[in-house]
C-alpha positions in Angstrom: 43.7 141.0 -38.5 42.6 139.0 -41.4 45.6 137.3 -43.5 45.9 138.2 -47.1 49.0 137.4 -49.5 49.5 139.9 -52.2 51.2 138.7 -55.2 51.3 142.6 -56.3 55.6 143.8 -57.3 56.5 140.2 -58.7 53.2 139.5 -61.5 54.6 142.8 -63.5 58.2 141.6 -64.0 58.1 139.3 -67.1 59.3 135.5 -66.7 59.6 135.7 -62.8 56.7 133.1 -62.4 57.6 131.0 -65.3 59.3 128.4 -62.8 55.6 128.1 -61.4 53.7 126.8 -64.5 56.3 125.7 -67.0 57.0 121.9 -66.8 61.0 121.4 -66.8 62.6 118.5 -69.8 64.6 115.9 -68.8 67.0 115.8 -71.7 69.3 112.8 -72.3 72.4 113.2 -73.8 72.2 111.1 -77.5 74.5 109.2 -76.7 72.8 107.4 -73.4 69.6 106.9 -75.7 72.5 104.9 -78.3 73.5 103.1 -75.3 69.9 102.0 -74.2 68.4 101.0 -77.8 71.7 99.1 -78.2 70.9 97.0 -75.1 67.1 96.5 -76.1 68.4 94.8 -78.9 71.0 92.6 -77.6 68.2 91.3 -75.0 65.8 91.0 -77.2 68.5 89.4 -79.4 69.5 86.5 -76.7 65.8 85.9 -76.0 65.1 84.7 -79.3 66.4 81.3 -79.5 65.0 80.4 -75.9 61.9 81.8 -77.2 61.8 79.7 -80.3 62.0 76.2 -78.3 58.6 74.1 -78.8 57.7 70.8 -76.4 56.6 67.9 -78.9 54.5 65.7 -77.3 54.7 61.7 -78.9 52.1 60.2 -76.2 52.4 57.1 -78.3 56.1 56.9 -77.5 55.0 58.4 -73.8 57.4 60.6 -74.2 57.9 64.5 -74.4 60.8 67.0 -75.2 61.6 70.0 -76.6 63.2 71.2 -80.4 64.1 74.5 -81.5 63.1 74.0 -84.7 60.2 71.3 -86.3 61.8 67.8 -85.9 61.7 65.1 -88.3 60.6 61.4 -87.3 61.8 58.4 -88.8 61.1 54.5 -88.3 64.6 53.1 -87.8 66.0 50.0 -86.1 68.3 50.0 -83.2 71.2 47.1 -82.9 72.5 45.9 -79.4 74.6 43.3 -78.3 71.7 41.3 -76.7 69.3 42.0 -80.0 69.6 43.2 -83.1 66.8 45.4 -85.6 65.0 46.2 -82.4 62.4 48.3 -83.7 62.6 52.7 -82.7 61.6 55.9 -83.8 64.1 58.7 -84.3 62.9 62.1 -83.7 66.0 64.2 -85.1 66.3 68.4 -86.2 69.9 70.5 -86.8 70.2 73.9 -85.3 73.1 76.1 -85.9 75.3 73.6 -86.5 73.8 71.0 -83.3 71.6 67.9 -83.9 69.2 67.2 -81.9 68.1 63.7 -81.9 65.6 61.8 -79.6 65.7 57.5 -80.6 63.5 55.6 -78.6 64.0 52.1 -78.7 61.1 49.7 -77.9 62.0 46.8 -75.6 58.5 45.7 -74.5 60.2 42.4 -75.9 63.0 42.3 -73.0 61.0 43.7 -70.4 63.5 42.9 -67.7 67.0 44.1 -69.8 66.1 47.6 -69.4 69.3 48.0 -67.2 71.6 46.7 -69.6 70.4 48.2 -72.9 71.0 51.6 -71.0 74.3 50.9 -69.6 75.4 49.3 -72.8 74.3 52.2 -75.2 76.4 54.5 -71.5 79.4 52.3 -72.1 79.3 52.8 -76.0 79.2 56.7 -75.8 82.1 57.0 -73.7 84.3 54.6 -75.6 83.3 57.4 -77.9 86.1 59.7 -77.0 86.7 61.7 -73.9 84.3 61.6 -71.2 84.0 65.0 -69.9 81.1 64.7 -68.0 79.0 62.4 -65.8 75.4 63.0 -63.7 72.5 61.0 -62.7 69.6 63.0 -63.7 66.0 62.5 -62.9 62.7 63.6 -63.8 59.8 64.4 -62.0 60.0 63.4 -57.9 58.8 61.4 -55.5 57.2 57.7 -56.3 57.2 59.6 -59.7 60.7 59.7 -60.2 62.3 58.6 -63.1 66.5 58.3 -63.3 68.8 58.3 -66.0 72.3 59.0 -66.9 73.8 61.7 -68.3 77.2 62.3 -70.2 79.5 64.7 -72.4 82.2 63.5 -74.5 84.2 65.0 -77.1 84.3 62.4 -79.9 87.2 61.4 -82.1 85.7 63.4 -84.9 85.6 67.0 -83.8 82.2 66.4 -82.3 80.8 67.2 -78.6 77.7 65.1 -77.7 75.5 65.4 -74.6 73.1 62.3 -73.9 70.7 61.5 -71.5 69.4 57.7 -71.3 66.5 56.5 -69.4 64.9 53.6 -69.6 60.8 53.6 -68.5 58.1 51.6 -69.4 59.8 49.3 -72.1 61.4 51.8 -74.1 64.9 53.0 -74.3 65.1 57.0 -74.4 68.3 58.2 -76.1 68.5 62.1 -75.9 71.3 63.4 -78.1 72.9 67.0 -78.6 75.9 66.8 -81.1 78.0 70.2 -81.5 79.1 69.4 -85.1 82.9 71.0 -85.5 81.7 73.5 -87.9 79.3 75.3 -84.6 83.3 75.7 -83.5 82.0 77.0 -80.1 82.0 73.4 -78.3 81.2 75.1 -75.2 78.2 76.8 -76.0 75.5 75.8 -73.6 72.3 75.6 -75.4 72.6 72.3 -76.4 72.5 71.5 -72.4 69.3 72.4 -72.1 67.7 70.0 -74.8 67.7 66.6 -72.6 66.8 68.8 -69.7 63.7 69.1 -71.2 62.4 65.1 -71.8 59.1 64.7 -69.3 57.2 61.3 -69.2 53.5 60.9 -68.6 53.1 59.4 -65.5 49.8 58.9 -65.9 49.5 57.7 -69.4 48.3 61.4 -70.5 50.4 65.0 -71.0 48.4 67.6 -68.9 
């Protein structure tokens, strides 16, 4: 016996079929779609600083690090209990109430005091105020590797500083990130990232 299917009794009754060919709406309550447009925006919100960061590359200071806003440079001189009016460029831009400020100090003239200059500008930092902090940082690895020091001290002023030193190839690097006390939030963290982004060319050349 062939097999047939007869549709015939349920195609005269209006709306019996309707589940078969209308597509069903997935309605969200108002309130959810609030909820969701509100967190689109506070992402998109937090993003934007990290987005706004920019790498500056001074190959003729064989350095690189990032602002997040255009920095200013300036000639200056830099005084130290071995020598005095050593000559240095200041790289400096203020953020929401944080300077950012990258000196770098040329010492191709005592090529072997590099130690001392960088433990001299450590030792004047933390004499400062209140050492909160202490790390050895480093940059890139390997034979590449190039160490520094790292500290956070809340000043006598109302101020909180992060630095990084490293001395490399004659130079003194000096990364600073002061919380002014107007930011009032000392404990904010962006200013952490700031000498956690210095790189040196190890081959003479930013790739």
């Amino acid at each position: 016996m062939p097999f047939s299917t007869s549709w015939s009794g349920l195609s005269d009754k209006p709306g019996h079929l309707d589940w078969l060919v209308q597509p069903r709406v997935l309605r969200i309550p108002q309130v959810t779609v609030h909820i969701l447009a509100f967190l689109m925006f506070a992402l998109l919100l937090g993003a934007g600083p990290a987005l706004a960061w920019e790498e500056y590359k001074y190959l003729d200071q064989g350095v690189a690090i990032q602002f997040p806003v255009k920095p200013q440079a300036t000639q200056s001189t830099y005084d130290s209990v071995y020598a005095k009016r050593l000559p240095s460029m200041v790289y400096s831009a203020e953020d929401d109430h944080v300077i950012y400020k990258l000196t770098v100090v040329d010492l191709t003239t005592r090529p072997d005091m590099g130690a001392n200059f960088l433990n001299e500008a450590a030792n004047r930092l933390q004499r400062d105020g209140e050492v909160l902090f202490t790390d050895f940082p480093r940059v890139y690895q390997d034979v590449r590797s190039v160490f520094g020091v790292s500290l956070v001290v809340d000043r006598t002023d109302g101020s909180r500083v992060r630095s990084s030193l490293y001395h490399h190839k004659g130079r003194l690097y000096i990364a600073d990130a002061i919380v002014l006390p107007a930011r009032g939030d000392k404990d904010m963290t962006t200013p952490s990232r700031y000498d956690q982004t210095i790189r040196f060319p190890p081959d003479g050349r930013f790739d």
